[in-house]
C-alpha positions as CSV (number, residue, x, y, z in Angstrom):
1,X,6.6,-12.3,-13.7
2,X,6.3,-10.9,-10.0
3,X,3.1,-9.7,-8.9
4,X,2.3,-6.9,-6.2
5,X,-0.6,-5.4,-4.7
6,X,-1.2,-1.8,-3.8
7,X,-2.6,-0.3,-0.4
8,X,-4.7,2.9,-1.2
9,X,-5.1,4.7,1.5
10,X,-8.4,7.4,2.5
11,X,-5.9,10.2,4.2
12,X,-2.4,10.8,4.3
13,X,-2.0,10.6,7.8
14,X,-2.9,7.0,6.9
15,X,-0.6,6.9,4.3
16,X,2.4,8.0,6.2
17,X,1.7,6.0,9.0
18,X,1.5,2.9,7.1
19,X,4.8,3.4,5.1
20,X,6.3,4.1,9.0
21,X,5.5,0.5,9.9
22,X,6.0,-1.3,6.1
23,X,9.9,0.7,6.1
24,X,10.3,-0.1,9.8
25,X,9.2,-4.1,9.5
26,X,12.1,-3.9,6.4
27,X,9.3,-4.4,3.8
28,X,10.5,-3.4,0.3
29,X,7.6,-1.5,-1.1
30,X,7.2,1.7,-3.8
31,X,5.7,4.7,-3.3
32,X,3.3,5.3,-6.2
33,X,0.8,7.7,-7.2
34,X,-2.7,6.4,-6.7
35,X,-4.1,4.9,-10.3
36,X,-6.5,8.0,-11.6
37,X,-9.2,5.3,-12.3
38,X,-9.2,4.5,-8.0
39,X,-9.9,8.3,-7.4
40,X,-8.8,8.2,-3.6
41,X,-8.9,11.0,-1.3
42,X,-5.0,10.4,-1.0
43,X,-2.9,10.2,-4.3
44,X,-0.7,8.3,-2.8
45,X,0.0,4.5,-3.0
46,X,2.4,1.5,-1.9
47,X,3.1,-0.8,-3.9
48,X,4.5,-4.7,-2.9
49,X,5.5,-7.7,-4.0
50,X,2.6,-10.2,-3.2
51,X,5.1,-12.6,-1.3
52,X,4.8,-10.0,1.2
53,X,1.0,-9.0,1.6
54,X,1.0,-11.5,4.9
55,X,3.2,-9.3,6.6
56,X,2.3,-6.2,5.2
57,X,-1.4,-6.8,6.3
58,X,-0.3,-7.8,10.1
59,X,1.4,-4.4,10.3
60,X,-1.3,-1.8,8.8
61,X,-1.8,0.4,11.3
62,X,-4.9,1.9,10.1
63,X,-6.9,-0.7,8.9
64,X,-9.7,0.8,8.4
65,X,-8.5,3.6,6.1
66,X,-7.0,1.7,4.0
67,X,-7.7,-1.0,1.1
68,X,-5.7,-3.9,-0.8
69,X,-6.2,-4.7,-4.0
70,X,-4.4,-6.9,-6.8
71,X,-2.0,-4.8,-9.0
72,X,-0.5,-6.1,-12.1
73,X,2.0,-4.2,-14.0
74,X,1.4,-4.3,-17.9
């Protein structure tokens, strides 16, 4: 079973930003509506393979607008 991890993000700007660098660093990733139980100012998500959250993390470029948490998919 693979398991991912999503990046919730507090604005889109950091959303689209972040997707920039993930899509730019060739770092397969989803784009996902933000779980409803998260209630973020920014419905939307990425979603990754954890074999990747090194990289991914490196690369954020809004840091602070942004949070990683464990995501398994039922």
């Amino acid at each position: 079973m693979k398991t991912y991890f999503l990046i919730i993000f507090a604005s889109t700007r950091a959303f689209l930003k972040t997707r920039t660098a993930i899509s730019q660093h060739h770092i397969p990733h989803e784009v996902q509506t933000t779980p409803t139980y998260l209630n973020p100012e920014c419905g939307m998500c990425l979603k990754i393979e954890d074999n990747y959250r090194e990289d991914a993390q490196k690369i954020i470029p809004c840091k602070d607008e942004a949070i990683i948490i464990d995501y398994d998919e039922e």
